[in-house]
C-alpha positions as CSV (number, residue, x, y, z in Angstrom):
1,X,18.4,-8.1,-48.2
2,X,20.2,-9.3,-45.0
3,X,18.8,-6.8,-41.9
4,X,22.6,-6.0,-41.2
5,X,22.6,-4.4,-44.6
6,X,19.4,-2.8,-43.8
7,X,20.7,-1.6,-40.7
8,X,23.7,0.0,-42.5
9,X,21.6,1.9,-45.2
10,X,19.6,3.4,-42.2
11,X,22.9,4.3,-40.3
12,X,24.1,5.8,-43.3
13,X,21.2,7.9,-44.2
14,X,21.9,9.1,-40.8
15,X,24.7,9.9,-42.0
16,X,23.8,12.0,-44.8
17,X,20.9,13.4,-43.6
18,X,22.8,14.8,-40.8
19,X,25.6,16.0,-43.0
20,X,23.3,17.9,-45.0
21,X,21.4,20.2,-42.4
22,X,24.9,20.7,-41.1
23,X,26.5,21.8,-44.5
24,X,28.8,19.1,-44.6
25,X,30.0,16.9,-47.1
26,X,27.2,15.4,-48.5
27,X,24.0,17.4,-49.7
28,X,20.7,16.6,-51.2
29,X,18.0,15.3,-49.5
30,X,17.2,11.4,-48.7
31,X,14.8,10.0,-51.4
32,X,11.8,7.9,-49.5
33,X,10.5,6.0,-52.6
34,X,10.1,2.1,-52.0
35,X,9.4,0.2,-48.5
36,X,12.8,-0.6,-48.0
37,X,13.6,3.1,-48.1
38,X,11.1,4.4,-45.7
39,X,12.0,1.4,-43.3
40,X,15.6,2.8,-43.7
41,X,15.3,6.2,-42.8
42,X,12.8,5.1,-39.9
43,X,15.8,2.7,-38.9
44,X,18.3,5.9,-38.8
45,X,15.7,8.2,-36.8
46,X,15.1,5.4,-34.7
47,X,18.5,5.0,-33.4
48,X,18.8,9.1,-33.2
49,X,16.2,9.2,-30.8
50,X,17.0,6.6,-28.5
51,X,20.5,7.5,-28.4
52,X,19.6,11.2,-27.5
53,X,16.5,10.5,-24.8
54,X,18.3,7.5,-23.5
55,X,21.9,8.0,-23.1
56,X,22.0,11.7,-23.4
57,X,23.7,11.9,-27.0
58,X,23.3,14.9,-28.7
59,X,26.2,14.9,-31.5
60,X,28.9,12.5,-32.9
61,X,31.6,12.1,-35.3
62,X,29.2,10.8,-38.3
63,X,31.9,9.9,-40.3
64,X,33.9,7.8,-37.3
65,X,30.0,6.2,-36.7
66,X,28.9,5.4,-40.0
67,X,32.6,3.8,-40.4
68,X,32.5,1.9,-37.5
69,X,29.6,0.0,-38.6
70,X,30.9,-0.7,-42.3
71,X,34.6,-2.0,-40.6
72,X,31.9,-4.1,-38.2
73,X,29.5,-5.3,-41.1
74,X,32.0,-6.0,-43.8
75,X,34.1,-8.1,-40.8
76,X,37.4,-5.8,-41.8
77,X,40.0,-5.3,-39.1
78,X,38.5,-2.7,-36.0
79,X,39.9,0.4,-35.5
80,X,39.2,0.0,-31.7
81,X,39.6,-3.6,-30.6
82,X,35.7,-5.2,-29.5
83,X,37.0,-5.6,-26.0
84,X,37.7,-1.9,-25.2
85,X,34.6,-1.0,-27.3
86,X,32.1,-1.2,-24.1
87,X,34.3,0.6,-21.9
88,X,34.8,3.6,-24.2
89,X,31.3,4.2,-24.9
90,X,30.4,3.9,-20.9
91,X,33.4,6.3,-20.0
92,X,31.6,8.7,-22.7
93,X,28.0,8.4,-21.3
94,X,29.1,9.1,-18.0
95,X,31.5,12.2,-19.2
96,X,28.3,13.5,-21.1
97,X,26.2,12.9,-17.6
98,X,29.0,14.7,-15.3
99,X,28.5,17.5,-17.7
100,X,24.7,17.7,-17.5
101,X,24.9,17.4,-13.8
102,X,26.9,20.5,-13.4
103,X,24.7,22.3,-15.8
104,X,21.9,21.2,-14.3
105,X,23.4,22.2,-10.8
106,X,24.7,25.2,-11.9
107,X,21.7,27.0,-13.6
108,X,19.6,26.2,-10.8
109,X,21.3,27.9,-8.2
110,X,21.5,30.7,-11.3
111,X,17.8,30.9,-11.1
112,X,17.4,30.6,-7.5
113,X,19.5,33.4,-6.6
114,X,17.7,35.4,-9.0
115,X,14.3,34.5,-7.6
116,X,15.3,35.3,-4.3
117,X,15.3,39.0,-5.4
118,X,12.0,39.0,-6.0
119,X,9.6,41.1,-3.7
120,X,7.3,38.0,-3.2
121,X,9.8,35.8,-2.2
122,X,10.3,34.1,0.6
123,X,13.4,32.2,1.6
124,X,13.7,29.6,4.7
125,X,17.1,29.3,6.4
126,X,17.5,26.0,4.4
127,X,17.4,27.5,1.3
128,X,13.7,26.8,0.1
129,X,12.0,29.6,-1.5
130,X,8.5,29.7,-1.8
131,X,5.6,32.7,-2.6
132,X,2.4,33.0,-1.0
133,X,-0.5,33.2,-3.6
134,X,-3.2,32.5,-1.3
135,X,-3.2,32.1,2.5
136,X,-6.0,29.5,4.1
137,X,-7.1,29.9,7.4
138,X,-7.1,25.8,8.5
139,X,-4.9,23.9,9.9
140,X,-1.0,23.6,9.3
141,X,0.3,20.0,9.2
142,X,3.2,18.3,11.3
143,X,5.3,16.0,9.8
144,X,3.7,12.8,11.1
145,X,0.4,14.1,9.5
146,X,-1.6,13.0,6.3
147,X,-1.7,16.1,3.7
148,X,-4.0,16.0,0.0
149,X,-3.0,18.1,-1.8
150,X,-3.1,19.4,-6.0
151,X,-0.1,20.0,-7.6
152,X,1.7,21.1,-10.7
153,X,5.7,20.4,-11.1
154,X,7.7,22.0,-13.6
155,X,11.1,22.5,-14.3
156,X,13.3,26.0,-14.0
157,X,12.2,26.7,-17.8
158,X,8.4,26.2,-16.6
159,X,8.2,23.0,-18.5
160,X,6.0,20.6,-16.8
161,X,6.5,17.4,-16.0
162,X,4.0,16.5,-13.4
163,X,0.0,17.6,-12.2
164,X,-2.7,16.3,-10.6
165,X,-4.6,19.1,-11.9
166,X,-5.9,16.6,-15.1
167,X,-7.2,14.0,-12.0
168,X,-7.7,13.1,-8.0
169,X,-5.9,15.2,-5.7
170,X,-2.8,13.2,-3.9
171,X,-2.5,11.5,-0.3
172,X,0.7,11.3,1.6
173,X,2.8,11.7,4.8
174,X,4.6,15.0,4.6
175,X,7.6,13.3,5.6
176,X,7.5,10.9,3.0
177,X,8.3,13.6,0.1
178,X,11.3,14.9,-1.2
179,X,12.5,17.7,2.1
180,X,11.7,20.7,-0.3
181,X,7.7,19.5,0.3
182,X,8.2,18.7,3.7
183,X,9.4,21.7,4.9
184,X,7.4,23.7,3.0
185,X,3.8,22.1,3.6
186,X,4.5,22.8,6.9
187,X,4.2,26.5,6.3
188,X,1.1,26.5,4.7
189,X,-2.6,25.6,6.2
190,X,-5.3,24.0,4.8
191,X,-6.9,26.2,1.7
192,X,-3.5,27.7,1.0
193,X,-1.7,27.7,-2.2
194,X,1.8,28.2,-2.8
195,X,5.1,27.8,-4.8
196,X,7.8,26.2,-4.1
197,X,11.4,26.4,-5.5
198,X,13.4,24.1,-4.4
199,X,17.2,23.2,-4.7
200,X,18.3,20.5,-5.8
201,X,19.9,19.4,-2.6
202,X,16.3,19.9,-1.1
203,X,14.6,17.7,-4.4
204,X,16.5,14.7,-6.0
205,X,19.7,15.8,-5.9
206,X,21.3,13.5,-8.0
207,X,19.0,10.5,-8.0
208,X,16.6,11.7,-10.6
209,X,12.9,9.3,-10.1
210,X,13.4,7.1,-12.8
211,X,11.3,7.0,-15.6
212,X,10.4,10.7,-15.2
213,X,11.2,13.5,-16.8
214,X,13.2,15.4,-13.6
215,X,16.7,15.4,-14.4
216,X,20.2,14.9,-11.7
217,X,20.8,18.2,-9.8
218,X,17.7,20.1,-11.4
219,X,16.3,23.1,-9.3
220,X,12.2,22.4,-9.2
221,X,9.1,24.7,-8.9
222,X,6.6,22.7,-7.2
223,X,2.5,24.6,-7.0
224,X,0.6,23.5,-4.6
225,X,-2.7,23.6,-2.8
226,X,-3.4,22.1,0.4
227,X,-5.9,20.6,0.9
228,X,-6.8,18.8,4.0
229,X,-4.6,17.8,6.6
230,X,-5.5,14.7,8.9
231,X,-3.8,13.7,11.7
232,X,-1.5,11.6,12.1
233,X,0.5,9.6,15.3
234,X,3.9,10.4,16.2
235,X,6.1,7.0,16.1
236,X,7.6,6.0,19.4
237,X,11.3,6.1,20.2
238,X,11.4,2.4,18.6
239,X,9.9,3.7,15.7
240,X,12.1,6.1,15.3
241,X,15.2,4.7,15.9
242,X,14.4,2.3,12.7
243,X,13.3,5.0,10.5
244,X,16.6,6.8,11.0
245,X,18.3,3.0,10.8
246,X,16.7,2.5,7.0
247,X,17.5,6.2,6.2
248,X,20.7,5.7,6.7
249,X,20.7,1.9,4.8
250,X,19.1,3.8,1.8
C-alpha cells in the first residue's frame, strides 16, 4: 500500500475514533488486528499529539480534516486553494496563541491577587510576592554577587517544571535571572528559604524559554534555598554602559 493511503487510514481513524468518544456520527470502536492497522492508529495518535504539544491544537472540524486530506490524496479540486493554505493555518496558530496568552495572563494575576491575602505574604512595591519559610542568618547578596542556590519551579496549578532538588545545586549572578529572582534573592541571606511568586511581567513575560515547559504570560512560583553567596565586582562605568547597550539590542 502507497504510505499516502496509509496516512489516510490513520487520519481517518482519527476521525472516527474521535467521533466516537464525542457521540458523533460514527460509533464503534477502531479494530487493531493486523500490522497495518496498529501502524494506522499509531499514525492518527501520532499526528494528535504533535498537533496539540506543538502548535497548541486542542479540537478541529474532523469532518472538514479528514476531507481535506481525501480532496488532497485523490488530487480532486481544493476547497481552499494550496496557496492560501499556509496562511490560514498560521493566522489560526497564532489566534489559538493570543488566546492562551491572555488566559495565561489573566489567571495569573487571578492567583496573585488572591495570594496576596494571605497572612504569610509578603508583597514588594514591584509586585513580587514571596513567604518566608525559614530565615538564615548569613549574608544577603548584591546584584553583582555569585548566589548557589536549590530550587523547585512550578507553575500556578503546582505543576513542576523545574528542580535541582534530583541533583547539584546551581551557580549564577543574581542579575543574570529572570527580575522576579533578582529582586527577590536579594531579600534573603544565606541559609534562608523562600517562595517566590512572580508575575509574569517579572518572569518571561511573553518569551517563554524554549524547549521548556513555562508557557507565554504564565505567573511562576519559584522555592528556593540560598545557599552561599560569594562576592562579586561591581563593573565600571564602561561596563555598564554596554550592559545596558546589549539590554537594550536584546
Amino acid at each position: 500500500m502507497k504510505i499516502k493511503n496509509l496516512l489516510l487510514i490513520a487520519f481517518v481513524g482519527l476521525f472516527a475514533a474521535a467521533c466516537s468518544q464525542s457521540g458523533g456520527g460514527l460509533t464503534g470502536k477502531s479494530k487493531i488486528k493486523t500490522q497495518k492497522d496498529s501502524a494506522s492508529y499509531a499514525l492518527g495518535a501520532n499526528v494528535a499529539n504533535s498537533l496539540n504539544s506543538r502548535s497548541g491544537v486542542e479540537e478541529l472540524n474532523y469532518s472538514a480534516f479528514v476531507n481535506g486530506m481525501k480532496d488532497a490524496f485523490e488530487a480532486k479540486e481544493l476547497k481552499i486553494e494550496k496557496a492560501s493554505q499556509n496562511q490560514i493555518i498560521q493566522s489560526y496558530l497564532t489566534s489559538l496563541r493570543q488566546k492562551r496568552n491572555q488566559e495565561n495572563l489573566e489567571e495569573g494575576e487571578a492567583f496573585l491577587k488572591d495570594n496576596k491575602k494571605k497572612a504569610s505574604i509578603e508583597t514588594t512595591e514591584s509586585g513580587l510576592q514571596y513567604e518566608v519559610i525559614e530565615e538564615g542568618n548569613g549574608k544577603s547578596p548584591d546584584q553583582y554577587d555569585t548566589v548557589k542556590v536549590h530550587y523547585t519551579g512550578k507553575n500556578i496549578d503546582d505543576e513542576v517544571f523545574d528542580s535541582s532538588k534530583d541533583s547539584d545545586p546551581v551557580e549564577f549572578p543574581v542579575n543574570r535571572v529572570i527580575p522576579g529572582w533578582t529582586e527577590g534573592l536579594q531579600l534573603m541571606k544565606e541559609g534562608a528559604k523562600y517562595k517566590f511568586f512572580i508575575p509574569s511581567e517579572l518572569a518571561y513575560g511573553e518569551r517563554a524559554p524554549r524547549g521548556s515547559d513555562i508557557e507565554p504570560n504564565q505567573a511562576l512560583i519559584f522555592e528556593v534555598e540560598l545557599l552561599e553567596v560569594r562576592d562579586g565586582e561591581k563593573p565600571d562605568e564602561d561596563q555598564q554602559r554596554r550592559r545596558r547597550q546589549q539590554v537594550q539590542v536584546d
